[in-house]
VEXDREN-2710 file (C-alpha; in Angstrom, 1 decimal):
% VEXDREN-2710
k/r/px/py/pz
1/UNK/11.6/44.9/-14.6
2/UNK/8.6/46.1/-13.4
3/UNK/6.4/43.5/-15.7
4/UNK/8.9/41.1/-13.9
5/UNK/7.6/42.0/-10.6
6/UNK/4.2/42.3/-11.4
7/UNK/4.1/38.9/-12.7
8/UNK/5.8/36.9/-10.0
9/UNK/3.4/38.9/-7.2
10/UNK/0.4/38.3/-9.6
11/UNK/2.1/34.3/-9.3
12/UNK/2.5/34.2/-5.7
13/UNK/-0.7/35.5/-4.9
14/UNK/-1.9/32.9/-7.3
15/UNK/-0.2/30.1/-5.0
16/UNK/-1.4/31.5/-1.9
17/UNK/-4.7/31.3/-3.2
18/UNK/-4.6/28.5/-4.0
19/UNK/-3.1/26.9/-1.1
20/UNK/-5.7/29.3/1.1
21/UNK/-8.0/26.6/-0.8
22/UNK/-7.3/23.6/0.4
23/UNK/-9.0/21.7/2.7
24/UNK/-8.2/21.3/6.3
25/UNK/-9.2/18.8/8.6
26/UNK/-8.7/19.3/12.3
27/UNK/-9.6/15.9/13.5
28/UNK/-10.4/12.2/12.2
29/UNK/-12.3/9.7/13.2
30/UNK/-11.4/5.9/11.9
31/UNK/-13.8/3.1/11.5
32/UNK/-12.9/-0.5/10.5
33/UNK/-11.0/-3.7/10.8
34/UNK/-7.1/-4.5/11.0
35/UNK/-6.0/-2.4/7.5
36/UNK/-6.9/0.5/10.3
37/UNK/-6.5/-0.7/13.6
38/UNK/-3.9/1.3/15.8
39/UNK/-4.3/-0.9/19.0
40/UNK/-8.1/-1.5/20.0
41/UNK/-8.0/-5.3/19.0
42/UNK/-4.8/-5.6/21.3
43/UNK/-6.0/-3.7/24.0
44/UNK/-9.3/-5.7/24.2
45/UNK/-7.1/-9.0/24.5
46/UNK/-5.9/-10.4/21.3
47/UNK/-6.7/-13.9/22.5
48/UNK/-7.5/-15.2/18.7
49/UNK/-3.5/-13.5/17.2
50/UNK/-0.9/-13.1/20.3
51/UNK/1.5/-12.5/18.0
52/UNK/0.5/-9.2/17.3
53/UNK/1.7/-7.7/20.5
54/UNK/5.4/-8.2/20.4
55/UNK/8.3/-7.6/17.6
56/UNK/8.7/-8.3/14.5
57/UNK/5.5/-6.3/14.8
58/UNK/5.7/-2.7/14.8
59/UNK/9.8/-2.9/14.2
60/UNK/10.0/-0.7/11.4
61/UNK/8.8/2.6/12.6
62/UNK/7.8/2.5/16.4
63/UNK/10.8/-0.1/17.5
64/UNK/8.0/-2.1/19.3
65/UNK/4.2/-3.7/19.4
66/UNK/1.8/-0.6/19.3
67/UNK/-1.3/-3.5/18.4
68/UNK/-1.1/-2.5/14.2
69/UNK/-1.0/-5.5/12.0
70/UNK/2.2/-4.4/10.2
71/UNK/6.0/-3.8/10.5
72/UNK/5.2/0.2/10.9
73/UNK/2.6/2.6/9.9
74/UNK/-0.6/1.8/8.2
75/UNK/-2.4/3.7/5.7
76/UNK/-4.6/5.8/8.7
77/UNK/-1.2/6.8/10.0
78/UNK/0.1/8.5/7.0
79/UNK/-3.3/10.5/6.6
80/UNK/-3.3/11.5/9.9
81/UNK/0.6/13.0/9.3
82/UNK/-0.1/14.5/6.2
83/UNK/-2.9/16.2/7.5
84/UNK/-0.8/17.7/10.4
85/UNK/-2.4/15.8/13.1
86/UNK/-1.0/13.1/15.7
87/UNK/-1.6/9.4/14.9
88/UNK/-5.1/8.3/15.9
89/UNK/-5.1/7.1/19.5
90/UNK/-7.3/3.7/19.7
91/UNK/-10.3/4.5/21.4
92/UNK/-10.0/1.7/23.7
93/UNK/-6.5/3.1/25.5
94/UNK/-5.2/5.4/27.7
95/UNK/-5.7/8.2/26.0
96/UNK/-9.0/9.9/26.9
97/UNK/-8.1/13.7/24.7
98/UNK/-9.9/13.0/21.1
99/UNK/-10.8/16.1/20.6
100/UNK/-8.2/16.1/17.3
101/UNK/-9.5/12.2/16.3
102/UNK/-9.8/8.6/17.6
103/UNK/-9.7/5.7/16.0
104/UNK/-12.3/3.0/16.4
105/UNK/-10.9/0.4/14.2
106/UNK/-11.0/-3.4/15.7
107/UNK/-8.3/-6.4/13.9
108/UNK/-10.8/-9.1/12.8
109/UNK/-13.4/-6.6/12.7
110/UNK/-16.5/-7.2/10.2
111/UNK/-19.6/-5.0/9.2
112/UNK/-22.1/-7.7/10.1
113/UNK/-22.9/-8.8/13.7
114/UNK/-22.6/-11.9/15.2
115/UNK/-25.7/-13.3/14.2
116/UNK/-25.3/-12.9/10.7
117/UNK/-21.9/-15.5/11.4
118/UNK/-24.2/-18.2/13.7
119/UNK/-26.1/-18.2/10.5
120/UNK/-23.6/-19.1/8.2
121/UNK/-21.6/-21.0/10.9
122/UNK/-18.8/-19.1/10.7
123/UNK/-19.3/-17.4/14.7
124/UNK/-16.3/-20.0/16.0
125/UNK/-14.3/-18.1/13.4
126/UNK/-14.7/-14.2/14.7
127/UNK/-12.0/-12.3/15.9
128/UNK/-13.8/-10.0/18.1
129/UNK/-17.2/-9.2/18.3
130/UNK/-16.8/-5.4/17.8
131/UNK/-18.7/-5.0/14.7
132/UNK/-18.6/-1.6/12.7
133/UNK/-22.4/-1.0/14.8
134/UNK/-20.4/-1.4/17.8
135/UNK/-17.7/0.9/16.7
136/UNK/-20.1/3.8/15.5
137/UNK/-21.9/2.7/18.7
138/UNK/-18.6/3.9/20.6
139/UNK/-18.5/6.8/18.9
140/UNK/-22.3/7.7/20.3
141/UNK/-20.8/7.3/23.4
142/UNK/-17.7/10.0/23.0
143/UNK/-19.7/12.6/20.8
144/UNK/-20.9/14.8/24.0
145/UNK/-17.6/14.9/24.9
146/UNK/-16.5/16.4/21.7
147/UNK/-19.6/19.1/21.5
148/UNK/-22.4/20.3/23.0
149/UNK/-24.7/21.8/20.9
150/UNK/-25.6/21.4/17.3
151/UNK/-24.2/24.4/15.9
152/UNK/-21.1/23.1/17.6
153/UNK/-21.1/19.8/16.4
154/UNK/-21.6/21.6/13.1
155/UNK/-18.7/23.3/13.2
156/UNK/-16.7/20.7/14.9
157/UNK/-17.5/18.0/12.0
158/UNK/-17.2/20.2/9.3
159/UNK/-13.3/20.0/9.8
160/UNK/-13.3/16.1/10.5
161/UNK/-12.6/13.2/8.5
162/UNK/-14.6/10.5/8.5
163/UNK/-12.8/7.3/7.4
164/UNK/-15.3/4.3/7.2
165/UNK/-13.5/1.3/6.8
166/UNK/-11.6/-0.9/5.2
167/UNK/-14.5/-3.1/6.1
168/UNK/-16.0/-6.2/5.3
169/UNK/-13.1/-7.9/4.1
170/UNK/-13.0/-9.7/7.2
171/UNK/-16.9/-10.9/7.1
172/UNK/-15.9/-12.6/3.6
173/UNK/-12.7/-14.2/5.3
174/UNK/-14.9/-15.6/7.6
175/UNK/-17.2/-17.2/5.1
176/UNK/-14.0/-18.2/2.7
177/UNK/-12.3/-19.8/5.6
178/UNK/-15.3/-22.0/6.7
179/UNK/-15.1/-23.2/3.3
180/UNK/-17.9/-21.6/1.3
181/UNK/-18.0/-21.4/-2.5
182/UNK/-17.6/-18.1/-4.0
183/UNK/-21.6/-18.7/-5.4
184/UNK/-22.6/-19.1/-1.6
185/UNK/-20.9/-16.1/-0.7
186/UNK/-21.7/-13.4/-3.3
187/UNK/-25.0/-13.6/-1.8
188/UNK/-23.9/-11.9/1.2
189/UNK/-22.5/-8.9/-0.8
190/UNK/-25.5/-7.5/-0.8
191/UNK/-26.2/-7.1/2.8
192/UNK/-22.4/-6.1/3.8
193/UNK/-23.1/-3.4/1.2
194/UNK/-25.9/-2.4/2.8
195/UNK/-24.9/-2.7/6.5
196/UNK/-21.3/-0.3/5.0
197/UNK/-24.5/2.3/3.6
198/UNK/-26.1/2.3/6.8
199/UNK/-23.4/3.0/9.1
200/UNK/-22.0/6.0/6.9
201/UNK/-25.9/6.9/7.2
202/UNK/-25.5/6.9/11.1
203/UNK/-22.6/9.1/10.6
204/UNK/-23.9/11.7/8.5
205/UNK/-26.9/11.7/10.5
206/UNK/-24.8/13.1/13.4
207/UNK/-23.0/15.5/11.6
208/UNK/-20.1/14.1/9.2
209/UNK/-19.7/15.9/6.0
210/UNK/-16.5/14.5/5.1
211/UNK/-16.6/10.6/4.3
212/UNK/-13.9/8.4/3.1
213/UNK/-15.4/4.9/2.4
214/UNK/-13.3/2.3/1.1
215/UNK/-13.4/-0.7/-1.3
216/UNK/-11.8/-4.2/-0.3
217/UNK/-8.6/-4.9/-1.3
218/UNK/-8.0/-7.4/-4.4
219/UNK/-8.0/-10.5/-2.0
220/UNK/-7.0/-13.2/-5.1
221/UNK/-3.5/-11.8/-4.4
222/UNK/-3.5/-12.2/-0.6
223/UNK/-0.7/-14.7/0.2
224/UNK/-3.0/-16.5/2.6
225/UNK/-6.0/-17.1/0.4
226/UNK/-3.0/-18.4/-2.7
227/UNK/-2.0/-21.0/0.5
228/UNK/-5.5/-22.1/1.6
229/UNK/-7.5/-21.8/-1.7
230/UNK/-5.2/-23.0/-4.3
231/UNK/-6.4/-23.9/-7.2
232/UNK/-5.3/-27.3/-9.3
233/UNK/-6.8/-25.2/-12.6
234/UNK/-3.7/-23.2/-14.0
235/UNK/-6.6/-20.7/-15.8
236/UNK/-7.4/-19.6/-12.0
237/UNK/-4.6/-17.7/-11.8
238/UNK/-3.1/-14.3/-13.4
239/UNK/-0.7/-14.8/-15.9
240/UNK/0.9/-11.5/-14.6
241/UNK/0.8/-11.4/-11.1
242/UNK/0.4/-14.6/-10.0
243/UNK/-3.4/-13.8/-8.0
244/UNK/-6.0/-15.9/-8.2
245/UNK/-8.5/-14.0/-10.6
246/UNK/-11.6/-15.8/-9.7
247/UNK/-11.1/-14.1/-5.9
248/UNK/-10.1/-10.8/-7.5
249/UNK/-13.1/-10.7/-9.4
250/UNK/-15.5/-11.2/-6.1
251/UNK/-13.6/-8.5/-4.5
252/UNK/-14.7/-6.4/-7.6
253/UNK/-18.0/-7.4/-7.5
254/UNK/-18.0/-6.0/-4.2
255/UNK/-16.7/-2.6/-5.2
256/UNK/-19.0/-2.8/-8.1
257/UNK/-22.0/-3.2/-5.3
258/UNK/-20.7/-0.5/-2.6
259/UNK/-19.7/2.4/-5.6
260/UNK/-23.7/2.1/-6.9
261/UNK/-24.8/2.4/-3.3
262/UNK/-22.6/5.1/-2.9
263/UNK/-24.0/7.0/-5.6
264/UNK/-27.5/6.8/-4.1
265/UNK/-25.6/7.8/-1.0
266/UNK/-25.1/11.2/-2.6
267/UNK/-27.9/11.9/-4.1
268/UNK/-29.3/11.6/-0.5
269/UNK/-27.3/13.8/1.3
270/UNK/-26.2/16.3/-1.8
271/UNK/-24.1/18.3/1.2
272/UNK/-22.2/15.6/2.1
273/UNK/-18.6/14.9/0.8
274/UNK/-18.6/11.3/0.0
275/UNK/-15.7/9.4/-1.3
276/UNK/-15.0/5.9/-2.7
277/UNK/-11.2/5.0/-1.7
278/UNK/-10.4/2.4/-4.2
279/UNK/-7.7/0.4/-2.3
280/UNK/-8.1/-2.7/-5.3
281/UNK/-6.3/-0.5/-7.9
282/UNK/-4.5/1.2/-5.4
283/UNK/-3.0/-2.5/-4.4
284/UNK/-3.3/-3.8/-7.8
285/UNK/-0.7/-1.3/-8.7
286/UNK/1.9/-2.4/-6.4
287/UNK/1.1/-6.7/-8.0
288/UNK/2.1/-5.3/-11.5
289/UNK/5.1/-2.9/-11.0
290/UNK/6.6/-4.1/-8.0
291/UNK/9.8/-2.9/-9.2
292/UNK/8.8/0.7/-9.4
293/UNK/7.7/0.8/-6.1
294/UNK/10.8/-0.7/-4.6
295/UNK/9.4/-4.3/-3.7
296/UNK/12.5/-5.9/-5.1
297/UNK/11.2/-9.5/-3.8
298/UNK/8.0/-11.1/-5.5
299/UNK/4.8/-9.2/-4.4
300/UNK/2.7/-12.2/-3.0
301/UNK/5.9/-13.6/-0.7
302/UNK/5.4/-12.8/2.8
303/UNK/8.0/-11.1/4.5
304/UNK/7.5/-12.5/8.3
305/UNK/6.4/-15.9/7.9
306/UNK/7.2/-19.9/9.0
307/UNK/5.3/-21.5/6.1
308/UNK/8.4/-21.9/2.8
309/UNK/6.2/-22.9/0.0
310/UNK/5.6/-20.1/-2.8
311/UNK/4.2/-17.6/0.0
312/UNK/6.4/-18.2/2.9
313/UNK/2.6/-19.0/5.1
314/UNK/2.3/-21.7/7.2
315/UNK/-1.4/-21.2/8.9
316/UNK/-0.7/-22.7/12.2
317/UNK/2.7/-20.8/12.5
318/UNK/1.7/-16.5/11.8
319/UNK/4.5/-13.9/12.0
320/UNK/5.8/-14.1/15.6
321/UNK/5.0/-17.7/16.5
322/UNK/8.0/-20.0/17.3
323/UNK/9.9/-21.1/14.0
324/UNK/8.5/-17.9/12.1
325/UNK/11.4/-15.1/10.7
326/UNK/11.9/-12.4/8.5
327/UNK/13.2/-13.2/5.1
328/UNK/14.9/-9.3/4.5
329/UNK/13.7/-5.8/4.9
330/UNK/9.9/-5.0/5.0
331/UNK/10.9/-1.8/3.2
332/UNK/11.4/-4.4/0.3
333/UNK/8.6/-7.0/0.5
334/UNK/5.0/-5.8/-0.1
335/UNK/3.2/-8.7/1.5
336/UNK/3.9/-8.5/5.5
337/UNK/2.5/-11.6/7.3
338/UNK/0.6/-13.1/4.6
339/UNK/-2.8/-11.3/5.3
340/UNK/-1.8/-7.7/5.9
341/UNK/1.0/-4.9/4.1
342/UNK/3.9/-3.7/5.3
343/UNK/4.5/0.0/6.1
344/UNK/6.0/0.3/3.0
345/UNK/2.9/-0.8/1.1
346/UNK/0.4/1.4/3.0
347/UNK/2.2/3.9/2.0
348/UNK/2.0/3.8/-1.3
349/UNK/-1.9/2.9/-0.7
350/UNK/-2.3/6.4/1.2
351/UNK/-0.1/8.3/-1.1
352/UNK/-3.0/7.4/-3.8
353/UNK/-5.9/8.2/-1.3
354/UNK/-4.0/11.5/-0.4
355/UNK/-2.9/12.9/-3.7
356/UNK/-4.7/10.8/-6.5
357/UNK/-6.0/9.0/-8.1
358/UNK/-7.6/6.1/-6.0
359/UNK/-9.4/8.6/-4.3
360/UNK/-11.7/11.2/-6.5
361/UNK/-11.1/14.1/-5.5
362/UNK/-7.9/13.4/-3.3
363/UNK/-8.1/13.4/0.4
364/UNK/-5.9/16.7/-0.1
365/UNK/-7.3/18.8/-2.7
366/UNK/-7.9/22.0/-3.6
367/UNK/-11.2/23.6/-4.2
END
């Protein structure tokens, strides 16, 4: 009996170490385009996608618009919860307290500026101008509200999360959409790669320790590319999940790019906690097993959509514009409105970034 008790105290204490371990965050601050966007884009306007600020929109979980591109949560929202904190406030609303996080996310968002877009002649195409610059530019603005001095900013950051993108997905829409060959732009990679290194570089430089910087998402199996940018060569596509694999395979030469910069990140700031999110196999996952997951409808049919067809997309005719409905249940669709998830599939994107493995080491760890 009293080996018993010895070795469940010697086990209890061994989980209360452990647990004493783990990381905790008491704040995070958001960066990036409409994967993370709580409400900035709408708040600024949302001349270029109306839609976005009234149901179906935000029906699954808040019962109305909150300005997120999806039914319900998105993958910023369930860190934020499992982390114990409130969801991220968009910096540009009524909430003025950040002192626990903000989120500086803009829809249509892209890590270039303008003039990189005049120069392509993509500019008519832009969303919003507010650039990830303008968005760490924001946060400039708000950091001598959160501390004061450095040892305060110190501590203050060492318990924040600093979640750089998704971004610059949006910058290779842009370029897709005004009809550019993949050659033309895999020559931008490079300086979207660069401009995503920079800005976490700005960050770090003010005191983030803790850096969560994503990969794009595997954009051959976005139901809005499959509409647009079909291809009349059957070898285009995936014989498993349908995407087109010449699109998948920019969006990993992309990943490819950012991880190597990454690496150099590191070994440039050695006290920094950097991590690559890798949202393509995070996604990829949910294209091959959609069953086990619980998308019981095809993975690349939009949910809220006007269009029929394969995809249910009609481009002149988004989720929410007259003649547009829901086909069933988000819960059971993956695709949402033919570019973004539903709550259901930024879920299962977070639950890899939190726990493992698309994220290395997990966003909750232990030491």
């Amino acid at each position: 009996m009293k080996f018993l008790i010895l070795t469940l105290f010697l086990f209890f204490s061994f989980i209360q170490l452990v647990a004493s371990t783990e990381q905790q965050y008491t704040s995070v601050f958001s960066f990036g385009d409409s994967l993370a966007d709580t409400g900035n884009f709408l708040n600024s306007g949302a001349v270029f996608f109306p839609s976005i600020s009234n149901l179906p929109y935000g029906m699954t979980y808040f019962k109305h618009a909150t300005g997120r591109c999806s039914d319900g949560r998105l993958v910023v929202d369930f860190i934020a919860e499992a982390l114990g904190l409130p969801l991220l406030p968009p910096y540009l609303g009524k909430e003025k307290d950040f002192h626990r996080g903000v989120n500086f996310a803009v829809s249509g968002a892209t890590a270039m500026d303008r003039s990189f877009f005049r120069e392509i002649g993509a500019e008519l195409l832009l969303w919003t101008n507010m650039s990830l610059s303008m968005q760490i530019g924001w946060f400039e603005q708000l950091k001598p509200s959160l501390c004061s001095t450095t040892k305060d900013c110190n501590d203050y950051f060492n318990k924040s999360l600093f979640l750089v993108g998704e971004i610059g997905g949006n910058d290779y829409n842009y370029a897709f959409l005004s009809r550019k060959s993949i050659e033309q732009v895999k020559t931008y990679v490079p300086k979207v790669v660069e401009t995503i290194i920079a800005s976490t570089q700005r960050l770090i430089e003010h005191g983030a320790v803790n850096l969560v910087v994503p990969g794009n998402l595997p954009i051959g199996c976005n139901p809005l590319y499959l509409t647009v940018l079909r291809s009349p060569n059957p070898a285009d596509y995936d014989a498993i999940t349908g995407c087109l694999k010449p699109l998948n395979q920019f969006s990993m030469y992309h990943n490819a790019l950012l991880i190597t910069a990454l690496e150099k990140l590191r070994l440039k700031n050695p006290h920094a906690n950097i991590v690559y999110a890798d949202y393509y196999n995070a996604a990829l996952q949910l294209d091959l097993f959609p069953f086990k997951f619980g998308f019981i409808h095809g993975p690349l049919i939009t949910c809220c959509g006007s269009g029929g067809g394969p995809y249910n997309v009609n481009v002149s005719a988004f989720c929410g514009a007259p003649g547009s409905r829901l086909l069933g249940d988000p819960s059971s669709y993956l695709n949402w409105d033919g570019i973004h998830l539903t709550e259901a599939g930024y879920l299962n994107i977070a639950n890899g970034l939190l726990y493992g493995p698309y994220a290395d080491p997990p966003i909750i760890h232990y030491n």
